[in-house]
N, CA, C and O of each residue as an XYZ file, in Angstrom:
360
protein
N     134.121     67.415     94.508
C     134.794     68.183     95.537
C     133.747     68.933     96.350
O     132.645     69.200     95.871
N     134.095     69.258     97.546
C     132.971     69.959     98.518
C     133.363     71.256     98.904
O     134.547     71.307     99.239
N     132.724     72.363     98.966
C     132.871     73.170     99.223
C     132.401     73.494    100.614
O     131.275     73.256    101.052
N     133.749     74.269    101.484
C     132.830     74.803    102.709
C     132.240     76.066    102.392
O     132.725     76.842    101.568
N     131.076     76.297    103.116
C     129.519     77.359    102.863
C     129.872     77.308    104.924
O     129.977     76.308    105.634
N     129.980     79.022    105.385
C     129.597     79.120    106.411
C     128.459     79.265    106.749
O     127.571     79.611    105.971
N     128.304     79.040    107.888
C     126.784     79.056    108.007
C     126.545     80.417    108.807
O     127.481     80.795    109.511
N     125.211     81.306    108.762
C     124.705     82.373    109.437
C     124.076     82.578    110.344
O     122.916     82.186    110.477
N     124.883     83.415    111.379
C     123.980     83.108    112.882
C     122.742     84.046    112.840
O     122.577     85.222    112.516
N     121.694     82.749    113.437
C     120.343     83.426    113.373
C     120.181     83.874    114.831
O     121.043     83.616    115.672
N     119.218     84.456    115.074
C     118.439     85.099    116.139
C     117.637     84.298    116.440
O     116.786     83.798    115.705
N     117.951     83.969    118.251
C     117.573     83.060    118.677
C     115.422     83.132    118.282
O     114.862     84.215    118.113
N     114.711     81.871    118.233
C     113.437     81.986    117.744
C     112.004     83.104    118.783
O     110.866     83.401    118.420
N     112.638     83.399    119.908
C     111.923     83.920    121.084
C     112.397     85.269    121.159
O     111.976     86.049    122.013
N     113.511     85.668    120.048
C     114.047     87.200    120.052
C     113.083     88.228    119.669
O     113.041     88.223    118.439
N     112.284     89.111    120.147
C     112.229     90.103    119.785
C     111.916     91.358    119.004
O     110.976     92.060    118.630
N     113.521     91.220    118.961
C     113.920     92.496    117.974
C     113.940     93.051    116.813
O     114.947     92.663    116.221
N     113.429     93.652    116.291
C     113.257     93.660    114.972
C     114.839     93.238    114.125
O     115.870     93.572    114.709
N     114.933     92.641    113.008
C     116.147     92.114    112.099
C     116.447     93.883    111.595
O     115.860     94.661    110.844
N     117.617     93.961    112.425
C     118.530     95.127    111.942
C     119.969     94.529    111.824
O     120.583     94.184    112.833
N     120.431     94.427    110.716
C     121.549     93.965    109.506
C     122.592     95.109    109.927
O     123.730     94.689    110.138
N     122.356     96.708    110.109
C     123.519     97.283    110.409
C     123.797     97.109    111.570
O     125.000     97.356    111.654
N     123.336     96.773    112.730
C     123.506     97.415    114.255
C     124.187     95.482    114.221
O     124.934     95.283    115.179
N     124.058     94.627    113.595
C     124.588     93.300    113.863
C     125.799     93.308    113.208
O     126.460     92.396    113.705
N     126.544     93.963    112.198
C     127.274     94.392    111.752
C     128.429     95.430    112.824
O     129.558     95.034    113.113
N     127.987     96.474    113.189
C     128.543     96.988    113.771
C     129.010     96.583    114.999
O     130.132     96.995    115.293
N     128.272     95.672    116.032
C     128.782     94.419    117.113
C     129.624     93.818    116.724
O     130.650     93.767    117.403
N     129.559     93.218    115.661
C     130.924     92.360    115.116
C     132.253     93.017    114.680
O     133.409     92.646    114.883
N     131.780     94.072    114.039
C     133.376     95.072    113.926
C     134.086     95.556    115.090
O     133.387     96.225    115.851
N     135.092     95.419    115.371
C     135.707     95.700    116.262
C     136.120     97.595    115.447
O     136.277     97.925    114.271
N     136.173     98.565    116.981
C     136.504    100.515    116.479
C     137.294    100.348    115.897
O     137.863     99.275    115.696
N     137.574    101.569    115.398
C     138.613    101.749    114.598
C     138.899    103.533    114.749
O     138.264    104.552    114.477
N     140.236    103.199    115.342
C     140.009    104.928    115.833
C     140.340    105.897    114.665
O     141.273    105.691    113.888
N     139.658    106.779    114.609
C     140.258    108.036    113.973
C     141.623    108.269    113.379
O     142.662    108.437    114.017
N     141.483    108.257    112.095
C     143.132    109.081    111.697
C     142.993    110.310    111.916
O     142.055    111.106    111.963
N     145.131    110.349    112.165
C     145.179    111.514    112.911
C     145.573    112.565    111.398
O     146.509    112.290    110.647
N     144.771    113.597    111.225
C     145.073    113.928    110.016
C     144.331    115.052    110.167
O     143.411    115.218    110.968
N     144.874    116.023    109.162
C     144.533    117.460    108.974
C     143.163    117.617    108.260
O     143.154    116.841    107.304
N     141.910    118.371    108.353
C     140.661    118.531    107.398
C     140.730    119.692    107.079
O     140.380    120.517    107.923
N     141.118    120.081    105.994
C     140.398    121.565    105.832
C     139.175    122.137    105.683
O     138.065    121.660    105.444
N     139.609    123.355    105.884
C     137.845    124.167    106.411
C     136.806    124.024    104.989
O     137.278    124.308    103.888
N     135.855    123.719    105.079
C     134.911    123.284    104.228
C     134.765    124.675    103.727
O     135.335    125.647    104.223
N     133.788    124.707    102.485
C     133.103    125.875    101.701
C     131.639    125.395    101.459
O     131.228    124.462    100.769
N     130.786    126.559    102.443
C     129.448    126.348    102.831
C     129.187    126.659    101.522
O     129.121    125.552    100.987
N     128.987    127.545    100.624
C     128.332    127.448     99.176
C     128.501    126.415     98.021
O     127.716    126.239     97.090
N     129.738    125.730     98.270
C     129.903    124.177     97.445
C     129.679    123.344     97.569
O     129.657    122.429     96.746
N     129.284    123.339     99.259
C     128.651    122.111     99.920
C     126.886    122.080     99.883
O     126.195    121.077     99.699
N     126.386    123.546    100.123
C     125.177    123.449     99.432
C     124.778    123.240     98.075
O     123.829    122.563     97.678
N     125.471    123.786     97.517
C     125.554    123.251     95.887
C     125.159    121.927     96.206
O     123.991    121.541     96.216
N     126.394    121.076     96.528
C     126.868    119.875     96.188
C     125.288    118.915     96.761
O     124.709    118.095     96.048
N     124.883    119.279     98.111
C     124.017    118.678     98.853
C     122.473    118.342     97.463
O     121.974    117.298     97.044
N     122.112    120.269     97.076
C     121.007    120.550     96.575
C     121.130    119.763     95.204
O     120.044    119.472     94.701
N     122.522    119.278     94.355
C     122.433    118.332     93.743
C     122.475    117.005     93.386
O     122.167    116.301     92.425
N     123.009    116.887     94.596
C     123.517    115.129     94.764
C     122.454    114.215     96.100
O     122.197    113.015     96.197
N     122.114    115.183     96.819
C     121.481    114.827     97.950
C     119.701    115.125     98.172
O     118.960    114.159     98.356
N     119.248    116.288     98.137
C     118.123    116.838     98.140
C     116.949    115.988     97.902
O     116.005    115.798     98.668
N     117.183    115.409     96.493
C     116.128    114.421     95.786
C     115.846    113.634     96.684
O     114.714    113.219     96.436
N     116.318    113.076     97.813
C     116.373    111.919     98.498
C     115.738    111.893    100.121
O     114.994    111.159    100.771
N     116.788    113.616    100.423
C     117.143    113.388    101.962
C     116.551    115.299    102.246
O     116.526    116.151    101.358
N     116.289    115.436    103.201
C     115.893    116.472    103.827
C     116.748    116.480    104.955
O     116.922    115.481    105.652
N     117.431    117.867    105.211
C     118.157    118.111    106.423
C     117.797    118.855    107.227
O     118.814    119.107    107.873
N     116.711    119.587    107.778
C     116.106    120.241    108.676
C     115.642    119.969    109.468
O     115.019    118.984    109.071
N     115.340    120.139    110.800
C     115.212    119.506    111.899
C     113.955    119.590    112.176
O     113.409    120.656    112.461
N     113.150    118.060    112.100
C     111.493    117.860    111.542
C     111.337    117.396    110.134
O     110.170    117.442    109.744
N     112.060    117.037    109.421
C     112.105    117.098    108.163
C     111.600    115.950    107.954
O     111.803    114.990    108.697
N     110.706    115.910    106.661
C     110.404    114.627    106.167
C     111.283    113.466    105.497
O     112.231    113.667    104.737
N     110.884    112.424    105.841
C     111.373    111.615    104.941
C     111.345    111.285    103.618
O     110.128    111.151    103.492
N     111.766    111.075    102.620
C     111.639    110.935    101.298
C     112.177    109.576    100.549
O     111.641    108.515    100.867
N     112.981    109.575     99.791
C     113.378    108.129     99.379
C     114.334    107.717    100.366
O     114.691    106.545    100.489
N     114.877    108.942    101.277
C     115.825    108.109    102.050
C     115.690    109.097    103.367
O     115.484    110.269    103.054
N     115.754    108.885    104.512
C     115.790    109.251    105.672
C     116.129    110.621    105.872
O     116.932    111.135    105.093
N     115.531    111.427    106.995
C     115.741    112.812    107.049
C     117.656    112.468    107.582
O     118.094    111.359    107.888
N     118.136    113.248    107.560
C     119.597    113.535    107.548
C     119.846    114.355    108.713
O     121.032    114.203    109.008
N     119.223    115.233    109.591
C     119.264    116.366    110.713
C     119.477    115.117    111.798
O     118.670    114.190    111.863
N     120.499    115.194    112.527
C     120.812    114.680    113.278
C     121.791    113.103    113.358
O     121.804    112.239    114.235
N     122.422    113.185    112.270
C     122.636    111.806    111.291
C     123.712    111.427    112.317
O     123.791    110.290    112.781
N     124.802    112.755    112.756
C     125.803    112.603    113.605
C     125.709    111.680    114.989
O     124.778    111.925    115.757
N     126.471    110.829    115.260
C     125.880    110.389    116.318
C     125.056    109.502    116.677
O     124.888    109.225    117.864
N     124.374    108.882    115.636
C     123.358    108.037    115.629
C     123.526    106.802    115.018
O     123.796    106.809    113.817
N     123.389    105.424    115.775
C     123.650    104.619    114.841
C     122.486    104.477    113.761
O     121.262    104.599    113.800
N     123.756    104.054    112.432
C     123.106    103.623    111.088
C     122.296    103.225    111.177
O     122.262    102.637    112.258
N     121.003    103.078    110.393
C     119.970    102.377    110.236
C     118.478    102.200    111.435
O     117.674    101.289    111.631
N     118.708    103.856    112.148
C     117.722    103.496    113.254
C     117.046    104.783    113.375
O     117.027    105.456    114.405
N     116.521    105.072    112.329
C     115.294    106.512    112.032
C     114.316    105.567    112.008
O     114.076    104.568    111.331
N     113.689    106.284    113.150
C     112.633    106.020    113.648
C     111.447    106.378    112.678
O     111.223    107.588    112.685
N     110.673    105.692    111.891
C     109.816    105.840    110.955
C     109.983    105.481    109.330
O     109.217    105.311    108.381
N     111.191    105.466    109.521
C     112.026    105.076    107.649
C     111.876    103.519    107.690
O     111.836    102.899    108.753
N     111.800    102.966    106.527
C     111.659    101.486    106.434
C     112.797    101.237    105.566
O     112.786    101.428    104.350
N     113.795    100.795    106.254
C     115.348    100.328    106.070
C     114.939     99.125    105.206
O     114.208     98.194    105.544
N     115.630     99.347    103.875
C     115.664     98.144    102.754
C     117.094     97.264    103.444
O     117.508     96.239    102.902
C-alpha cells in the first residue's frame, strides 16, 4: 500500500532570506481575532514572583537587557516571533 507524504515548499534557490520557520508559519495562518472576554487586573507581586521563578533563568526584561538562554523579553509585545535581532533561534 502507498502512502501519501506531502511534500514541503522550499524557498526558491536565489532567495535570500535567512530560513525563519515562525514568520513562514504565521503567512500561512490566516488572524484570528481576539475573544471578547473579561481579564482581570493582574497582581504585580505574583507576577514578579512568578517571572523571578519560572522566567529569569532564561530571559531578561529590561530594556537593553541581555540575552541568555532565551531572548531578552522588553519589548516582546508587538513584535513578530522569532526576530531578536542577535538571538540564534533553534
Amino acid at each position: 500500500s502507498s502512502r501519501f507524504v506531502p511534500r514541503v515548499a522550499q524557498a526558491p534557490a536565489s532567495s535570500h532570506q535567512p530560513h525563519r520557520p515562525a514568520l513562514a508559519l504565521q503567512r500561512a495562518m490566516p488572524m484570528i481575532p481576539e475573544p471578547d472576554v473579561e481579564v482581570p487586573e493582574g497582581d504585580v507581586k505574583k507576577g514578579a514572583k512568578l517571572f523571578k521563578a519560572k522566567c529569569a533563568q532564561c530571559h531578561t526584561c529590561e530594556k537593553g537587557g541581555n540575552a541568555k538562554q532565551g531572548p531578552p523579553l522588553y519589548g516582546v509585545m508587538g513584535r513578530t516571533s522569532g526576530t531578536y535581532d542577535g538571538f540564534a533561534y533553534s
